[in-house]
Biopython code that builds the backbone (N, CA, C, O; Angstrom):
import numpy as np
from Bio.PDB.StructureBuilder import StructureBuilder

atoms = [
    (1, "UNK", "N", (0.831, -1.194, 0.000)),
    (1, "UNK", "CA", (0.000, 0.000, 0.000)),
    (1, "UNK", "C", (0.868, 1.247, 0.000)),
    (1, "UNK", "O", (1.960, 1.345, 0.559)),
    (2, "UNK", "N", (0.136, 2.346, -0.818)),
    (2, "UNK", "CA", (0.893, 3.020, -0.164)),
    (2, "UNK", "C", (1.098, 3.733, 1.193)),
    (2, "UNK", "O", (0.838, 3.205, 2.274)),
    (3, "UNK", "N", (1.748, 5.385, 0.985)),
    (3, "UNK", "CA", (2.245, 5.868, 2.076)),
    (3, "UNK", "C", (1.008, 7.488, 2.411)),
    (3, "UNK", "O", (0.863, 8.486, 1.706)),
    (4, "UNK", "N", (0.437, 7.178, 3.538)),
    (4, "UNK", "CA", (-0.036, 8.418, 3.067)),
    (4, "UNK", "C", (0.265, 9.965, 3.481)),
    (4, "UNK", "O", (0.445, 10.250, 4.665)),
    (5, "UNK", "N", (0.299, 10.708, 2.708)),
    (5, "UNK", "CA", (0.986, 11.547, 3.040)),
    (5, "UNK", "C", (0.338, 12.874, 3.135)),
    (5, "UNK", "O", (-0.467, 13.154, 2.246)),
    (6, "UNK", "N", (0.603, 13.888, 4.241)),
    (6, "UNK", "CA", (0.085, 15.255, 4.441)),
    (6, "UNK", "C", (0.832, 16.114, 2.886)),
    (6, "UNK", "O", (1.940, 15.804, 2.447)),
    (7, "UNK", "N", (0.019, 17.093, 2.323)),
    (7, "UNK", "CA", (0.247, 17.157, 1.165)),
    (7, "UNK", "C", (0.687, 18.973, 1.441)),
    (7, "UNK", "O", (1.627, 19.609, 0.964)),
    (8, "UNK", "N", (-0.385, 19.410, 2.368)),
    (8, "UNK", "CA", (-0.042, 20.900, 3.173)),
    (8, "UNK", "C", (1.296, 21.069, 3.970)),
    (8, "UNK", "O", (1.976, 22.092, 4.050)),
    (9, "UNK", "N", (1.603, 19.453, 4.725)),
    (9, "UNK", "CA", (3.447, 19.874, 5.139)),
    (9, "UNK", "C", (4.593, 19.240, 4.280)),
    (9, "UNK", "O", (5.795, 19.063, 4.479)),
    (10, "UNK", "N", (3.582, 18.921, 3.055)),
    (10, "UNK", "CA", (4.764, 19.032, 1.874)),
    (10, "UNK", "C", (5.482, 19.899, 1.225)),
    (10, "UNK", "O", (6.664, 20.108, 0.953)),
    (11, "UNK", "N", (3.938, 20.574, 0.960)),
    (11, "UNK", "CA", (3.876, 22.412, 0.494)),
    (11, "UNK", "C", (5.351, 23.099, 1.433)),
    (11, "UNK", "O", (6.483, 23.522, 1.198)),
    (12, "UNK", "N", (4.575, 22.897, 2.412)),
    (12, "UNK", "CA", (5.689, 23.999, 3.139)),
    (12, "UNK", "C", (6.695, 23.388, 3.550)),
    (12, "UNK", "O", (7.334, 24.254, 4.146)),
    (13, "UNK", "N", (7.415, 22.152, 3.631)),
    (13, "UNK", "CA", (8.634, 21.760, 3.419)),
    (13, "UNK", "C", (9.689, 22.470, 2.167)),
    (13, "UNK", "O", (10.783, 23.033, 2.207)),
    (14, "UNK", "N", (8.658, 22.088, 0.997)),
    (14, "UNK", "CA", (9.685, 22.720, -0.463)),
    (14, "UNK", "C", (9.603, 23.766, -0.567)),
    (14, "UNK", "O", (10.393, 24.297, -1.347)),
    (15, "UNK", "N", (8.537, 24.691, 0.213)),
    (15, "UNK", "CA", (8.898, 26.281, 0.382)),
    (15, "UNK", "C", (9.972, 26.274, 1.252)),
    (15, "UNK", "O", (10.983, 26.794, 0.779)),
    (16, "UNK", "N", (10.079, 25.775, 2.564)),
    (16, "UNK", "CA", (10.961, 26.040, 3.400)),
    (16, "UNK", "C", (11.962, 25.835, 2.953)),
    (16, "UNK", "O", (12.844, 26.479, 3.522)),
    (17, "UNK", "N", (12.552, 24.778, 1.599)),
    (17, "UNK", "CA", (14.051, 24.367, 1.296)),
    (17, "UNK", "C", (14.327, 25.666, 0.293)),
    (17, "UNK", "O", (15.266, 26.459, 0.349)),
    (18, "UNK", "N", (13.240, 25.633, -0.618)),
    (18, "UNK", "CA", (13.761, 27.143, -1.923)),
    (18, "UNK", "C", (14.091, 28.268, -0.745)),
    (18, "UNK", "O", (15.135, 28.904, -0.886)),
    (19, "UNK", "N", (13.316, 28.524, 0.325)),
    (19, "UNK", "CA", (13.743, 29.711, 1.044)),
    (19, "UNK", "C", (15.215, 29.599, 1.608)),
    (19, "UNK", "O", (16.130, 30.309, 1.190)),
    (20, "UNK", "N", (15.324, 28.893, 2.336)),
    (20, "UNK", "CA", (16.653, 28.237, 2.459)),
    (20, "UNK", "C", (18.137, 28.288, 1.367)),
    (20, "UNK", "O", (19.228, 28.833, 1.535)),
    (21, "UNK", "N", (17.656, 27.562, 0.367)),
    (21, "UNK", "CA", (18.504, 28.005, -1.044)),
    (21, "UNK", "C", (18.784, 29.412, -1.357)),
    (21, "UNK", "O", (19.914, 29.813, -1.636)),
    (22, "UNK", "N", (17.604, 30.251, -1.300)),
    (22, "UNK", "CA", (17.966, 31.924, -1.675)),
    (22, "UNK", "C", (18.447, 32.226, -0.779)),
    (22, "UNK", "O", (19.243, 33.100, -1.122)),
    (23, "UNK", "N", (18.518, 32.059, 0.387)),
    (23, "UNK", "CA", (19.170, 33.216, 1.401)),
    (23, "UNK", "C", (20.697, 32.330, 1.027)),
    (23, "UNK", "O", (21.488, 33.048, 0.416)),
    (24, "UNK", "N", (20.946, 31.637, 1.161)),
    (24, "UNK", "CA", (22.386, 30.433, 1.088)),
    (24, "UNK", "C", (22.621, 31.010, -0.348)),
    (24, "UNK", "O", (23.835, 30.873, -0.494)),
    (25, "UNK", "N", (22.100, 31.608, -1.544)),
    (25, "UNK", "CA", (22.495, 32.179, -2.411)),
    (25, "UNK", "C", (22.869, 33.605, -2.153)),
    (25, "UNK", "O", (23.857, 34.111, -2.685)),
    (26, "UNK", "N", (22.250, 34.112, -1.513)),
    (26, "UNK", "CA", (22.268, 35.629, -0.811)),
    (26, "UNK", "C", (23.541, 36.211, -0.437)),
    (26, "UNK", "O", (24.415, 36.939, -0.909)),
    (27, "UNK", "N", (23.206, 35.438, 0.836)),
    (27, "UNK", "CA", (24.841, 35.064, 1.566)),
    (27, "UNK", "C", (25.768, 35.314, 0.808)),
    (27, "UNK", "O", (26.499, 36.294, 0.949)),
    (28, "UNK", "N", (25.878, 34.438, -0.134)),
    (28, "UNK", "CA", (27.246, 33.942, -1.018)),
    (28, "UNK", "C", (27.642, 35.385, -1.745)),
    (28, "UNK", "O", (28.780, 35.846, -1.828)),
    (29, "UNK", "N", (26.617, 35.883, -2.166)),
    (29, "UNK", "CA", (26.645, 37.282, -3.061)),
    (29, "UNK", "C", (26.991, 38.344, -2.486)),
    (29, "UNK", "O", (28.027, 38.980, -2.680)),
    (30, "UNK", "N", (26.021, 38.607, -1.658)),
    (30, "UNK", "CA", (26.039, 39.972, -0.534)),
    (30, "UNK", "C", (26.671, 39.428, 0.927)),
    (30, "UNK", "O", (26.114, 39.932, 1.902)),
    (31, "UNK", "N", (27.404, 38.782, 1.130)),
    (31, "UNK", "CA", (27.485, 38.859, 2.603)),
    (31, "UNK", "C", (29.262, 39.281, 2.718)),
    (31, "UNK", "O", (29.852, 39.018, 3.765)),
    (32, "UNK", "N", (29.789, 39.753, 1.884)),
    (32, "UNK", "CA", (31.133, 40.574, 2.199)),
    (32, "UNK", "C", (31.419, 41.930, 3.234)),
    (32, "UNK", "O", (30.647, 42.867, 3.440)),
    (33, "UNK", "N", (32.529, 41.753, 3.700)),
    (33, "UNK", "CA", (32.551, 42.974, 4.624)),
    (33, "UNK", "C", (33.323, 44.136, 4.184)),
    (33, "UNK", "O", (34.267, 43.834, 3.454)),
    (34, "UNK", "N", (33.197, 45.242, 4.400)),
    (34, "UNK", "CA", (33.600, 46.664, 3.418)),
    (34, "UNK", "C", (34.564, 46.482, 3.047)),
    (34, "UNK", "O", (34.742, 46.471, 1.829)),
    (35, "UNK", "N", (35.916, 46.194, 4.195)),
    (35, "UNK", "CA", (36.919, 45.972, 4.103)),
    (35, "UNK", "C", (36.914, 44.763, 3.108)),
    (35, "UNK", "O", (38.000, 44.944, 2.559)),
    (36, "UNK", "N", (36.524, 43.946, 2.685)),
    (36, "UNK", "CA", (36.479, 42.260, 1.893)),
    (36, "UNK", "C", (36.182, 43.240, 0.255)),
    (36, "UNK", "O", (36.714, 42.961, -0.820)),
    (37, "UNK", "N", (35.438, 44.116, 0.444)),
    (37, "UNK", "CA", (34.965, 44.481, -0.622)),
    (37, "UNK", "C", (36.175, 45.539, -1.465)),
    (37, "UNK", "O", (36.430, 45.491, -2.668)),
    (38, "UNK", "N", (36.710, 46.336, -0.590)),
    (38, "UNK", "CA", (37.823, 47.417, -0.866)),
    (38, "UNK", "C", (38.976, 46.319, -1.462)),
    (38, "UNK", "O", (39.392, 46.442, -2.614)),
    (39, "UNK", "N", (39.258, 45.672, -0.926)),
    (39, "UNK", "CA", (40.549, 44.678, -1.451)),
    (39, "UNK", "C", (40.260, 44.000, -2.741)),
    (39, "UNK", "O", (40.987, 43.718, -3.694)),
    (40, "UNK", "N", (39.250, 43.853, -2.553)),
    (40, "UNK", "CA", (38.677, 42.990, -3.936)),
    (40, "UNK", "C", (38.776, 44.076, -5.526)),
    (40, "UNK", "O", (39.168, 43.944, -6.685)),
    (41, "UNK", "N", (38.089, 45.241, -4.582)),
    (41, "UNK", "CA", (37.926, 46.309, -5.941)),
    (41, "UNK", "C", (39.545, 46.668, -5.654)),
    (41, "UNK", "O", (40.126, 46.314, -6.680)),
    (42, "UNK", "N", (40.292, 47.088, -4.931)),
    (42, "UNK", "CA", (41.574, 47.755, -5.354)),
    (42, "UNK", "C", (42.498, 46.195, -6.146)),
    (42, "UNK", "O", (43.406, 46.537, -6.904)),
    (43, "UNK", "N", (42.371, 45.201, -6.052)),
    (43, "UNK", "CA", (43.123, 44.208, -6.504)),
    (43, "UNK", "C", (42.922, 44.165, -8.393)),
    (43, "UNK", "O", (43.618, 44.130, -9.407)),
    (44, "UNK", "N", (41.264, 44.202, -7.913)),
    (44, "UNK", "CA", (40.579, 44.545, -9.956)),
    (44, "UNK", "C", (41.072, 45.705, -10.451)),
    (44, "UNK", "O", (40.904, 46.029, -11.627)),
    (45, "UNK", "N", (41.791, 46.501, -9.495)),
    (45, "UNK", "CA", (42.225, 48.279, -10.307)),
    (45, "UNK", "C", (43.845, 47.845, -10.597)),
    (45, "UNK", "O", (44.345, 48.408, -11.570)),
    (46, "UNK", "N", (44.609, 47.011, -9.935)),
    (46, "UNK", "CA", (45.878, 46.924, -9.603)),
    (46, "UNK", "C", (45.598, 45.683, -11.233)),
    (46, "UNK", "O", (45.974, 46.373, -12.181)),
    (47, "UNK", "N", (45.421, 45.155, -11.443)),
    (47, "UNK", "CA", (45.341, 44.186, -12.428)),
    (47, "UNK", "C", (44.660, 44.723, -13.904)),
    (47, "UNK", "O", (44.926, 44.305, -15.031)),
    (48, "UNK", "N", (44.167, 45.265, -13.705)),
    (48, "UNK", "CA", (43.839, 46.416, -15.047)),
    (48, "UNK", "C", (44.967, 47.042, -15.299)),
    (48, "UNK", "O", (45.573, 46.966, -16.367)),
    (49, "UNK", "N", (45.309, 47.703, -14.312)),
    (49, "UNK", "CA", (46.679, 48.798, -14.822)),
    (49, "UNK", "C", (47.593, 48.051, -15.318)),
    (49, "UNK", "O", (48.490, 48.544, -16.002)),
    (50, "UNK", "N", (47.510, 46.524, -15.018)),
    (50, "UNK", "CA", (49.134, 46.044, -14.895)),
    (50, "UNK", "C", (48.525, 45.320, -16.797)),
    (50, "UNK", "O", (49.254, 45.090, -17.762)),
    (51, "UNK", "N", (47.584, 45.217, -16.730)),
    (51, "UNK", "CA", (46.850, 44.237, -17.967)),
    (51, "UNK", "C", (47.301, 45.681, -19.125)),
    (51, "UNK", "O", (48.041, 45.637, -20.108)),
    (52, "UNK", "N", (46.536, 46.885, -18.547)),
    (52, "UNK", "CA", (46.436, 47.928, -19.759)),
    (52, "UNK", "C", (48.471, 48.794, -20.027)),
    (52, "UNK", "O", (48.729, 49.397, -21.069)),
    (53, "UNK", "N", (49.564, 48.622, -18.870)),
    (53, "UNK", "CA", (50.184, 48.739, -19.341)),
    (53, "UNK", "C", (51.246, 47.956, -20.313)),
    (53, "UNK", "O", (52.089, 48.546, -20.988)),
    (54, "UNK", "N", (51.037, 46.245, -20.273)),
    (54, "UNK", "CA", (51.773, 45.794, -20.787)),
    (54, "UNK", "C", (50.916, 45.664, -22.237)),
    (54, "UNK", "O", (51.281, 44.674, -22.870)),
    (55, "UNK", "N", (49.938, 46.386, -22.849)),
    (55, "UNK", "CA", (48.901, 45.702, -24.281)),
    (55, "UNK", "C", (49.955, 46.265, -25.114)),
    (55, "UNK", "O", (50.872, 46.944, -24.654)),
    (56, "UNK", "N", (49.857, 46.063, -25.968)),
    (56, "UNK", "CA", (51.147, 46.246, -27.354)),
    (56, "UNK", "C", (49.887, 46.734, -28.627)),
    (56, "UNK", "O", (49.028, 46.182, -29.315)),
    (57, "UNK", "N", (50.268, 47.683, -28.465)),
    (57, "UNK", "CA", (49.563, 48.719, -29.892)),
    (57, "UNK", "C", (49.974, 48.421, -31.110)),
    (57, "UNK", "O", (51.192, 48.253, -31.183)),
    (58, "UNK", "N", (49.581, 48.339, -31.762)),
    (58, "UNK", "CA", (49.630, 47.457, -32.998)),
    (58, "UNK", "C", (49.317, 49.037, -34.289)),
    (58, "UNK", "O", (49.267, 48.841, -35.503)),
]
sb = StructureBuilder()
sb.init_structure("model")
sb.init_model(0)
sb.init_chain("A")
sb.init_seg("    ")
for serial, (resi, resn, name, xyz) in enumerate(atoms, 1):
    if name == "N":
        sb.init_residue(resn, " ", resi, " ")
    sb.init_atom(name, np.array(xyz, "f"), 0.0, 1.0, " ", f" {name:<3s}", serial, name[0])
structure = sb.get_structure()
């Protein structure tokens, strides 16, 4: 036979996991600290300069 199953704390199980997933996506995106963020952007400025002075003009 089968299993029977509540179908309303199913619902809100697979809401509760997608909610779960976005914030755990969230996190990952937005959860840097100013300082995390300054190093990151001065490292992307330090690597441009170093990219745009060695290009060879043609």
């Amino acid at each position: 036979m089968a299993e029977i199953v509540n179908l309303k704390a199913v619902k809100k199980a697979k809401a509760r996991a997608e909610k779960d997933r976005a914030a755990e996506a969230n996190r990952a995106k937005f959860g840097r600290t100013k300082a995390e963020r300054r190093r990151d952007d001065s490292e992307t400025q330090k690597r441009d300069r170093t990219l745009d002075g060695a290009r060879l003009d043609e």
